[in-house]
Every structure is written in C-alpha cells, then in structure tokens.
C-alpha positions in Angstrom: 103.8 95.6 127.7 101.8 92.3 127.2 101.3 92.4 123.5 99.5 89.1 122.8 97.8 89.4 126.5 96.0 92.3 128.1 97.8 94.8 125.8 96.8 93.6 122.8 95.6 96.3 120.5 92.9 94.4 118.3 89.7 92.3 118.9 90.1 88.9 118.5 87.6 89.0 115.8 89.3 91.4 114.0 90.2 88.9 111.3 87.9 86.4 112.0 87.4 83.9 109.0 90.3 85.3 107.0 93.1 82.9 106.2 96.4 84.3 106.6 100.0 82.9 105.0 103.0 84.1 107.3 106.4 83.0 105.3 109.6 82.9 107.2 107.7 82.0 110.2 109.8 79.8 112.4 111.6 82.4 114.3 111.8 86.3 114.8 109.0 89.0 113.1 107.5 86.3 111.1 106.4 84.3 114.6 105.7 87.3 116.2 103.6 88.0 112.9 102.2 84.4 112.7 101.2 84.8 116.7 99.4 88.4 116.4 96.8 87.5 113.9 96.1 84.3 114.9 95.3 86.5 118.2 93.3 88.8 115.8 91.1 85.6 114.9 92.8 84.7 111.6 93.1 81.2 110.2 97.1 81.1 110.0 99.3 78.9 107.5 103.1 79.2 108.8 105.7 78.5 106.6 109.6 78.0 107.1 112.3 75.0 106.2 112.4 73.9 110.1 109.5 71.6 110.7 109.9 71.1 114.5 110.0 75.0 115.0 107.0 75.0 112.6 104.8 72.5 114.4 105.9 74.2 118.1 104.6 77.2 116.7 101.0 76.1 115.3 100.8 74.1 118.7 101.2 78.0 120.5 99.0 79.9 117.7 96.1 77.2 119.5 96.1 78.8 122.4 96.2 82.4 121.0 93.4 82.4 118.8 90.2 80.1 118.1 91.1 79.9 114.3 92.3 76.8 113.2 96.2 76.8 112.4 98.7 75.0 109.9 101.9 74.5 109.2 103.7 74.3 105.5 107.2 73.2 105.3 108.5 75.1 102.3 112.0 76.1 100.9 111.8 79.8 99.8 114.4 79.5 97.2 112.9 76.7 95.3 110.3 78.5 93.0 108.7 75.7 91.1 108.0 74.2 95.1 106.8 77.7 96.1 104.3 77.2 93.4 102.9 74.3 94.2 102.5 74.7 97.6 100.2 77.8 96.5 98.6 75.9 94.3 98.1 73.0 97.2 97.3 75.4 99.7 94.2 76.5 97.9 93.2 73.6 97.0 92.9 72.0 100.4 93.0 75.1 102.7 90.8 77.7 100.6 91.4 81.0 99.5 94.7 82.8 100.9 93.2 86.6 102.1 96.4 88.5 104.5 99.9 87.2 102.6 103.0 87.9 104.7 106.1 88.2 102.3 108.9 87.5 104.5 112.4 85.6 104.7 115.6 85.7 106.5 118.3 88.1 104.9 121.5 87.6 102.9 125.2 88.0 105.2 126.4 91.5 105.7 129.5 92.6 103.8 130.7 94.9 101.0 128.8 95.0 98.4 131.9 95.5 96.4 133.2 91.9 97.9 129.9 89.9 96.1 130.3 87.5 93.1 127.4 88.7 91.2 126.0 84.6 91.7 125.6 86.0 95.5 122.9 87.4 94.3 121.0 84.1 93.3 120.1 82.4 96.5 118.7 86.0 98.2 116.5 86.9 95.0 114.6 83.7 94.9 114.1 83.5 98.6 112.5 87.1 98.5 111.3 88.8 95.2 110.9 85.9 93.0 109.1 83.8 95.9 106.9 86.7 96.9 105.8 87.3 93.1 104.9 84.3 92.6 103.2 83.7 95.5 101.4 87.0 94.7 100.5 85.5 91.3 99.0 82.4 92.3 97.0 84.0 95.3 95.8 87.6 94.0 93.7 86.0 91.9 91.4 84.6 94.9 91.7 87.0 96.9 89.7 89.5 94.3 86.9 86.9 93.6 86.8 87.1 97.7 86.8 90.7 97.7 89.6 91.1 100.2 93.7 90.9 99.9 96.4 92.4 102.0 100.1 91.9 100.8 103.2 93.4 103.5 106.3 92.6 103.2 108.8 92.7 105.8 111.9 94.3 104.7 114.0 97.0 106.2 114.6 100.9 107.1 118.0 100.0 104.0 114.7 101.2 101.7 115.4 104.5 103.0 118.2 104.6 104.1 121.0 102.0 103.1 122.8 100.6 105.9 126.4 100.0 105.7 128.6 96.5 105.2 125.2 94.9 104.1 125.0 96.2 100.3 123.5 92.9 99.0 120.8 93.2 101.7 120.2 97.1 100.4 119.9 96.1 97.0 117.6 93.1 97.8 115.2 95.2 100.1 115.2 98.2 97.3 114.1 96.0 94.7 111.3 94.3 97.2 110.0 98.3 97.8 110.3 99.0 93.9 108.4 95.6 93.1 105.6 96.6 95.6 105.1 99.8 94.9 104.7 99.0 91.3 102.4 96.2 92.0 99.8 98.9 94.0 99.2 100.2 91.1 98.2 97.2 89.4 96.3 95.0 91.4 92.4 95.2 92.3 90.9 97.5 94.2 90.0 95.1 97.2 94.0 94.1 97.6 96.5 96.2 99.5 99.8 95.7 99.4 102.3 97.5 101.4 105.9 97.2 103.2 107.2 97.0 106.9 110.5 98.1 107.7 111.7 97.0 110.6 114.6 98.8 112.5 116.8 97.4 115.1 115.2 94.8 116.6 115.7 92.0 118.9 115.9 89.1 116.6 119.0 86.3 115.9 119.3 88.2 112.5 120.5 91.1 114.3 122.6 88.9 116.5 124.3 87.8 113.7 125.0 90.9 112.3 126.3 92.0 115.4 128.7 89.1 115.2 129.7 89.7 111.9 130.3 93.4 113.0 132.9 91.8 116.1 134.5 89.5 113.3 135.2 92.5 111.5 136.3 95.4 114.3 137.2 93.1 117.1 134.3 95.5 119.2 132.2 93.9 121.7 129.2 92.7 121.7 128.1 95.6 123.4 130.1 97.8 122.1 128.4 96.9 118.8 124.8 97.1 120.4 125.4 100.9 122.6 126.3 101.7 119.0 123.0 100.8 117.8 121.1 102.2 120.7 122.7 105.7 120.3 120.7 106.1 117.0 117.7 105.2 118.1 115.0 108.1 120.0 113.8 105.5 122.3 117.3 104.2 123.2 115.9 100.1 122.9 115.9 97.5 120.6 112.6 97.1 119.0 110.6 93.9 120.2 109.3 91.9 117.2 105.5 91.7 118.6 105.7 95.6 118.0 106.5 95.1 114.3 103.9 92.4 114.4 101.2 94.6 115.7 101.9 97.1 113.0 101.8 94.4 110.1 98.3 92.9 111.5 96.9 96.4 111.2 98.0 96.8 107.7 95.6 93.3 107.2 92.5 95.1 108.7 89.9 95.7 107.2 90.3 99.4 108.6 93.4 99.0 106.3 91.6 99.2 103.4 93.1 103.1 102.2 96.9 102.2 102.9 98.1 101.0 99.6 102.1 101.3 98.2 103.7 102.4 101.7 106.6 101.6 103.1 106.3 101.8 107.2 109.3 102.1 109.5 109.2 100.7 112.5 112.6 101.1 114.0 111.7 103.7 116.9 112.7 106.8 115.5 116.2 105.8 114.0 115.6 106.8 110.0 116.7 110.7 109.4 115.0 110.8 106.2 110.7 111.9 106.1 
C-alpha cells in the first residue's frame, strides 16, 4: 500500500485549517503521525530534541500537504520548558486543535531490577509533559470548539508485556490519566489512546537487541518470535498506526471519547 500516495484513506481537506502538535516526532509513529495529517490538510507543529531530523521532516510535510508546517525543538522531560513552549506556541502560532501525546519509551528490563528514581526521567517525558501540555492547550481548544487528544502508547495497557515492567507501569498510568480526563474535559474535545503493537520502528529494534543481550537469540530468532503472535504474520508499518490516529482527529471522530485502540494486527488475546 501507498499510504500517503494513492492509498491514502482521507481528503486532503480533511483537517484543513486545524493546527496540529505531533510530540516525539523526529522518528517512528510520531513522523508517520506528523506526515498523515499534514496529508489530511492540517497545519503541523513537530516537536522532538533532534533539530536536523526536525527540520528534514517539516521540509517533507511541504510536499505532503498545502498547510503550512513547523518545527519546535523541545525536551520532553523538562516541564517548566514544556510549558513555555505551549505558552509560545500560542502566542505566535494560534490555537493548538489535534494534540499528539507521544515520546520514546523507557529500556526494557525487570521491573523488579528498577531504582524507584528510574521512574523520574520516563514520567516527565510522558504523563507529566502530556498533562501539562493538555492544561495549557484545552483551554483554546474549547473557545474554538474543537480538540482531539491521542496518545500513543501501547497494547502493555492490556496486556503487560514481559522484561519491560517500567514501560507497563508508565503506559497504564497514561490509559488511567486519559480515561479520567474524558470525563472531565468539554464536550468539543476528545481524548483517546493508540496502542500500537509490533511495529517496524528503531524502538522495537532496540528491544530486539536488548532481548539478544539477554538470551543470546538472533535477531531473527527474536523477530519469528514476534511474528508467531501476530494474525497477520507482519510487523505493523507505522503509517498504519498513523492513519488510525488522524482519524481519531476527525471531525467524524467527534463520538470516540476514553478508548484505548490496538493496533498491533490481531496480537492482544484480551476483548
């Protein structure tokens, strides 16, 4: 499939006019994510730490979409910066309407094995960016009638996965968080979780390497492994977890509030 050419599934006025912050967008799901609705006609802010991949990636959201595009260098972890660069986004870009919640994950490894300062770093980079980016942007987007939060997480909210128990606890408290928060933000806002399954990213890479650090397996030993629990017997690519996150920013959207979706092609057991 040619997901951002002849294949894609939306108009490319399907967001026209709507400004759209992708976090964690210099590589993997939040490119992909950054690239499909600026193909949907969205005005996109990417943000990351890497500037170069940053500015590569505005230069490529040009060509996908007639919106204009931007790029925020940001650190995740620092939440006073996180702050301020809400508070200066609005001020110079306008009102925030489609917020993508998303960051790279903590290493794999027993849970049991964590200092309980492990837990620091991951925390601040996810939940306590995404709230208070949530606080300093919900606020405009119900004066503009419109909001759509998703997070990208993972299938661990179901199901836990093994040897990445700070990741499970992380992506448990981003589903609990969320879910709360449908219940408490205006009408007009959405806010809803992606869950990603195995999919072809350098976050699963380095999982996989962790996993041949710690078995001596292959590489694709580790990988058939992965592929035998999944129905469609491939690795998810990350435009299709894109595609699935732009339509949870639709306006069609509008009546999916405090899910969490799985995309991981059949893999989760659970309903």
């Amino acid at each position: 499939m040619d997901l951002l050419g002849s294949d894609f599934p939306y108009t490319s006025h399907a967001l026209r006019g709507k400004h759209a912050l992708v976090c964690g967008a210099s590589q993997g799901i939040g490119e992909a994510t950054a690239k499909t609705l600026a193909k949907a006609g969205a005005n996109v802010t990417v943000c990351a730490r890497n500037e170069a991949a940053l500015n590569a990636l505005v230069s490529s959201l040009q060509e996908l979409g007639d919106g204009s595009h931007h790029a925020m260098v940001l650190d995740l972890e620092d939440t006073l910066a996180v702050k301020h660069a809400a508070e200066e986004l609005l001020n110079e870009r306008g009102p925030v309407h489609v917020l993508i919640n998303n960051a790279g994950g903590p290493p794999g490894g027993p849970l049991l094995s964590n200092d309980v300062t492990d837990f620091d770093a991951p925390f601040r980079r996810h939940l306590h960016a995404a709230h208070t980016l949530v606080q300093a942007l919900a606020p405009s987007m119900e004066t503009e009638g419109y909001g759509r939060i998703v997070q990208i997480i993972s299938t661990s909210v179901k199901e836990p996965i093994p040897n990445i128990g700070l990741s499970n606890t992380l992506r448990g408290a981003m589903a609990s968080w969320a879910k709360s928060l449908s219940r408490e933000l205006a009408p007009c806002i959405t806010i809803n979780n992606v869950l990603p399954g195995f999919t072809n990213t350098t976050r699963l890479g380095s999982l996989s390497s962790s996993i041949q650090a710690r078995t001596g397996q292959s590489a694709e030993h580790v990988q058939q492994g992965w592929l035998n629990q999944v129905p469609i017997a491939r690795l998810i690519d990350p435009l299709e977890t894109a595609c699935a996150i732009t339509y949870l920013a639709l306006p069609a959207a509008g009546g999916i509030r405090g899910i969490s979706l799985a995309v991981d092609g059949g893999r989760l057991r659970s309903i």
